[in-house]
C-alpha positions as CSV (number, residue, x, y, z in Angstrom):
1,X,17.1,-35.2,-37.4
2,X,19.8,-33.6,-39.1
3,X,18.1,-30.8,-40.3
4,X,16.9,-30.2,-36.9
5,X,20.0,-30.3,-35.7
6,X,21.3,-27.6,-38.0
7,X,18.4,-25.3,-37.5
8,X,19.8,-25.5,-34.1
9,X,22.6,-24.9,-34.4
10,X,22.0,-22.0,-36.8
11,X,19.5,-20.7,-33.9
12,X,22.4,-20.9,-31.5
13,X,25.3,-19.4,-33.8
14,X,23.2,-16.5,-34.4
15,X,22.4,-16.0,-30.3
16,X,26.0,-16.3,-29.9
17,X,26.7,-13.5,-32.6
18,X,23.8,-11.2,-31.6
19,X,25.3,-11.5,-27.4
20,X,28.7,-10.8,-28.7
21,X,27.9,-8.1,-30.4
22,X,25.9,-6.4,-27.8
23,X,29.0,-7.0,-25.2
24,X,31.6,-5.5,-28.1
25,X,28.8,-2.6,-28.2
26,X,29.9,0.7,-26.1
27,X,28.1,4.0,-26.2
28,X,29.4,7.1,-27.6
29,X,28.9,8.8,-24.2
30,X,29.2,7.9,-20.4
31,X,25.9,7.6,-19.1
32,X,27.0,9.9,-16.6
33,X,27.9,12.4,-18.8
34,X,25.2,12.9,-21.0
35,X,22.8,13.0,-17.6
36,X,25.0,16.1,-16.2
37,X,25.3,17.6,-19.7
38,X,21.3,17.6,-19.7
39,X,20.9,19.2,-16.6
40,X,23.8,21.6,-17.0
41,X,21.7,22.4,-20.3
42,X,19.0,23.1,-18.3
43,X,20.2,25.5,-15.3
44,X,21.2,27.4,-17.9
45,X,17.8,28.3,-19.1
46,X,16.5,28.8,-15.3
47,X,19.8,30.9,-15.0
48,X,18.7,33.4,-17.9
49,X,14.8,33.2,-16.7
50,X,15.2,33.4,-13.3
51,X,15.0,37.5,-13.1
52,X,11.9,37.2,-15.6
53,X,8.4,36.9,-14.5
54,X,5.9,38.3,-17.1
55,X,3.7,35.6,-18.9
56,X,5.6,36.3,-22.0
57,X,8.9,35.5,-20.4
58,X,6.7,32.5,-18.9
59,X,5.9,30.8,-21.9
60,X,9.2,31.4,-23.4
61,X,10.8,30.0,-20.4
62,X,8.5,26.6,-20.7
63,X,9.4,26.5,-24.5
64,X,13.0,26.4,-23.8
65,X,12.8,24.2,-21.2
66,X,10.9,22.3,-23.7
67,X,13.4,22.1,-26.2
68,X,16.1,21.3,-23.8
69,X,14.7,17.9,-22.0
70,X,12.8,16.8,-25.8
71,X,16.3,15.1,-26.1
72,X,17.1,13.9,-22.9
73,X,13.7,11.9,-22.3
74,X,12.5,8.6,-23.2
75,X,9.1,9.6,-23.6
76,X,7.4,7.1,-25.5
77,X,9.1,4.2,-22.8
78,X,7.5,6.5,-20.0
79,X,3.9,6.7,-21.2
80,X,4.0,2.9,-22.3
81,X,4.8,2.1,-18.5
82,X,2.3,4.7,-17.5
83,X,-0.5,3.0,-19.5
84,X,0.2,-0.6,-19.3
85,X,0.6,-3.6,-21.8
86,X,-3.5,-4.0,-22.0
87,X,-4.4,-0.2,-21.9
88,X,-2.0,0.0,-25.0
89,X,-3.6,-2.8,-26.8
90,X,-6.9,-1.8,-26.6
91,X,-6.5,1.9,-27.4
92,X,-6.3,3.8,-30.6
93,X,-3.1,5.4,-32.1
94,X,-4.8,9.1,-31.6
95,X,-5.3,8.6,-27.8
96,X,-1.8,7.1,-27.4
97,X,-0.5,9.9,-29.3
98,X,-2.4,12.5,-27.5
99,X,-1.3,10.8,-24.2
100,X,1.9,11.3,-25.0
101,X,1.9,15.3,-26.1
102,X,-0.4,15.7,-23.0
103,X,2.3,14.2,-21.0
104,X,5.1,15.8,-22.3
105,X,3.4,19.4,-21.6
106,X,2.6,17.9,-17.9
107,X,6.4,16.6,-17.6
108,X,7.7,19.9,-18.9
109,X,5.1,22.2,-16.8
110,X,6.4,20.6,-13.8
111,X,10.2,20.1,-14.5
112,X,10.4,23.9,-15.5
113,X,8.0,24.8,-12.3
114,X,10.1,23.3,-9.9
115,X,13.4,24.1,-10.6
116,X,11.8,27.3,-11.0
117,X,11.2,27.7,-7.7
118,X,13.8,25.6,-6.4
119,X,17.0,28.7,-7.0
120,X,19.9,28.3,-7.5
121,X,21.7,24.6,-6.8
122,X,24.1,22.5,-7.5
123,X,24.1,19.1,-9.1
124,X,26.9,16.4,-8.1
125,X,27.8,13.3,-10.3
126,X,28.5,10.7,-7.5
127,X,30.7,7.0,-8.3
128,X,28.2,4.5,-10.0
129,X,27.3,2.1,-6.7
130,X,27.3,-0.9,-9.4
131,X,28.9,-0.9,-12.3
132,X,27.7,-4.9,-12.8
133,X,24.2,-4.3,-13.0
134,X,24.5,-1.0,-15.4
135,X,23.7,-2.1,-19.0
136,X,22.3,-0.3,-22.2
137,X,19.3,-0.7,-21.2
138,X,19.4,0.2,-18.1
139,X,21.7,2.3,-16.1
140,X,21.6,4.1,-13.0
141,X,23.4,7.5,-12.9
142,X,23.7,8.7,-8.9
143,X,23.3,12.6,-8.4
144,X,23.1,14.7,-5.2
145,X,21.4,18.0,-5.7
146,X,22.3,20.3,-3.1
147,X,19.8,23.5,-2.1
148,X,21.0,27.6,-1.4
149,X,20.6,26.3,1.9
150,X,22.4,23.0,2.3
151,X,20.0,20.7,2.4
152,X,21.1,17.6,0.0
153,X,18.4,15.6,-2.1
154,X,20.1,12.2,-3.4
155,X,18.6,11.8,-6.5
156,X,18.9,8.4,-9.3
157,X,18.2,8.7,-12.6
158,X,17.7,4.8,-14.9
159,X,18.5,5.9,-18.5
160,X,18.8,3.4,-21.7
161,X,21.0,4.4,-24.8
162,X,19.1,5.1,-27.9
163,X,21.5,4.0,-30.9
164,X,18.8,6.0,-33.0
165,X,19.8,9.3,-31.0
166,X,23.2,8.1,-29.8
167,X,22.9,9.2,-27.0
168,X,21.1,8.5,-23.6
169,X,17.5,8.6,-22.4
170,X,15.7,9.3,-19.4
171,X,13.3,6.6,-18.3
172,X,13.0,7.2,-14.7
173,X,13.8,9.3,-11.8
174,X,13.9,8.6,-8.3
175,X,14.1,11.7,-5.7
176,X,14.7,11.5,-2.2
177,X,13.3,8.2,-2.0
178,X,10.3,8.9,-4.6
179,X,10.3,7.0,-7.8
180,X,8.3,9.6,-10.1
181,X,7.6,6.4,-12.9
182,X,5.5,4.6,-9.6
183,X,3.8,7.9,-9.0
184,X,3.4,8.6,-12.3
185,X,1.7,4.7,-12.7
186,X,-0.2,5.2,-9.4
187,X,-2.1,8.7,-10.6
188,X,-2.9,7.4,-14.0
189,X,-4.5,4.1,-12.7
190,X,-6.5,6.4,-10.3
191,X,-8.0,8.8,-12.5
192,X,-8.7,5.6,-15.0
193,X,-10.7,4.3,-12.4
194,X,-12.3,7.2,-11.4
195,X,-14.0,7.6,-15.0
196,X,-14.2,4.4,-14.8
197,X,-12.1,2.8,-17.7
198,X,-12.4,5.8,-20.3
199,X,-9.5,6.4,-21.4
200,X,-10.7,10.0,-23.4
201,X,-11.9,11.1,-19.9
202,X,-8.5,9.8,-18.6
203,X,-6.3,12.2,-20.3
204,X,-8.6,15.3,-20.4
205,X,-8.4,15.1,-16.5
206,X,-4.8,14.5,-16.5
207,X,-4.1,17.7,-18.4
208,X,-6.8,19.5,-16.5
209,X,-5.1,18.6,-12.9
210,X,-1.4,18.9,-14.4
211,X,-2.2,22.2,-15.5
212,X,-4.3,24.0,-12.4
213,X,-1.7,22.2,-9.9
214,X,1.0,24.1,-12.4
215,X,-0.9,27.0,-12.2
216,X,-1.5,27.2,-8.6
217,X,1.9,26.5,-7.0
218,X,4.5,27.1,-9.8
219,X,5.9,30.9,-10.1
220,X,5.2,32.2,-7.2
């Protein structure tokens, strides 16, 4: 009974040590910050691009944009949310990893497409609405994006802190009301059912409709 006793203790003592240190635990960088940093990072590439328009200048726009966000999202945490506990389980290393650079392409296609399109705007840091419920895993940075013409699109981004980077991550965005990690979810389940559980046929339709929809409506 003793010894029981002092493995619980033990068990206890070292819950106590691993909470305190996580409160005593303070990023590098405000959350805040490092989100308006990243974006500020990556006007300036649409600034220099925007009076471009040849495929050449294309491509090196996307490869910029590329390099700018590689840092700034949480990509692996993304597509494991996309694909699910089971789907992750059961699939092989090469299709996970080739999720994941098909993804990134998709993510960067349409990051660099829209705010391509979107002109010239203006992104405000607003007051955290809840300090309480904002940890290291989790923390909600406000923005409003305001348009050329006005027109103001509240936007929430979640981010964790990676101690590996130091520095925060990108793990969800929410604009105007959408949540792109539900829509994200919502798409890959459909096209999963649609081939009807293979995952292979999964993300070779993925890239296909990523790419035409990129194709079709970005650049114009």
């Amino acid at each position: 009974m003793k010894h029981i006793g002092a493995v619980r203790a033990l068990t206890l003592a070292g819950i106590l040590l691993v909470a305190s240190q996580a409160q005593a635990f303070t990023p590098s960088k405000p959350a805040g910050q490092s989100v308006m940093d990243g974006v500020n990072a990556v006007l300036e590439v649409v600034k220099k691009h925007s009076e471009q328009g040849s495929a050449e200048d294309r491509q090196a726009y996307l490869k910029e944009v590329g390099e700018v966000l590689d840092p700034l999202i949480g990509y692996t945490v993304i597509v494991s949310r996309i694909m699910g506990q089971e789907l992750l389980e059961s699939s092989t290393q090469e299709q996970k990893l080739r999720f994941l650079e098909v993804f990134k392409r998709s993510m960067i296609n349409t990051y660099a497409g829209g705010l391509y399109n979107f002109g010239s705007f203006e992104v405000e840091l607003l007051p955290s609405q809840n300090d309480s419920e904002n940890t290291v895993r989790n923390t909600r940075v406000n923005l409003n994006v305001v348009s050329p013409d006005g027109q103001e699109y509240p936007m929430v981004q979640s981010v964790y802190y990676s101690r590996e980077a130091d520095d925060w991550r990108m793990q969800n965005v929410i604009v105007n009301g959408v949540n792109l990690g539900v829509t994200f979810k919502s798409q890959f389940d459909q096209i999963y059912r649609d081939t009807g559980g293979d995952l292979d046929a999964t993300i070779d339709e993925w890239e296909r409709t990523t790419a035409e929809t990129f194709d079709e409506e970005q650049f114009q």
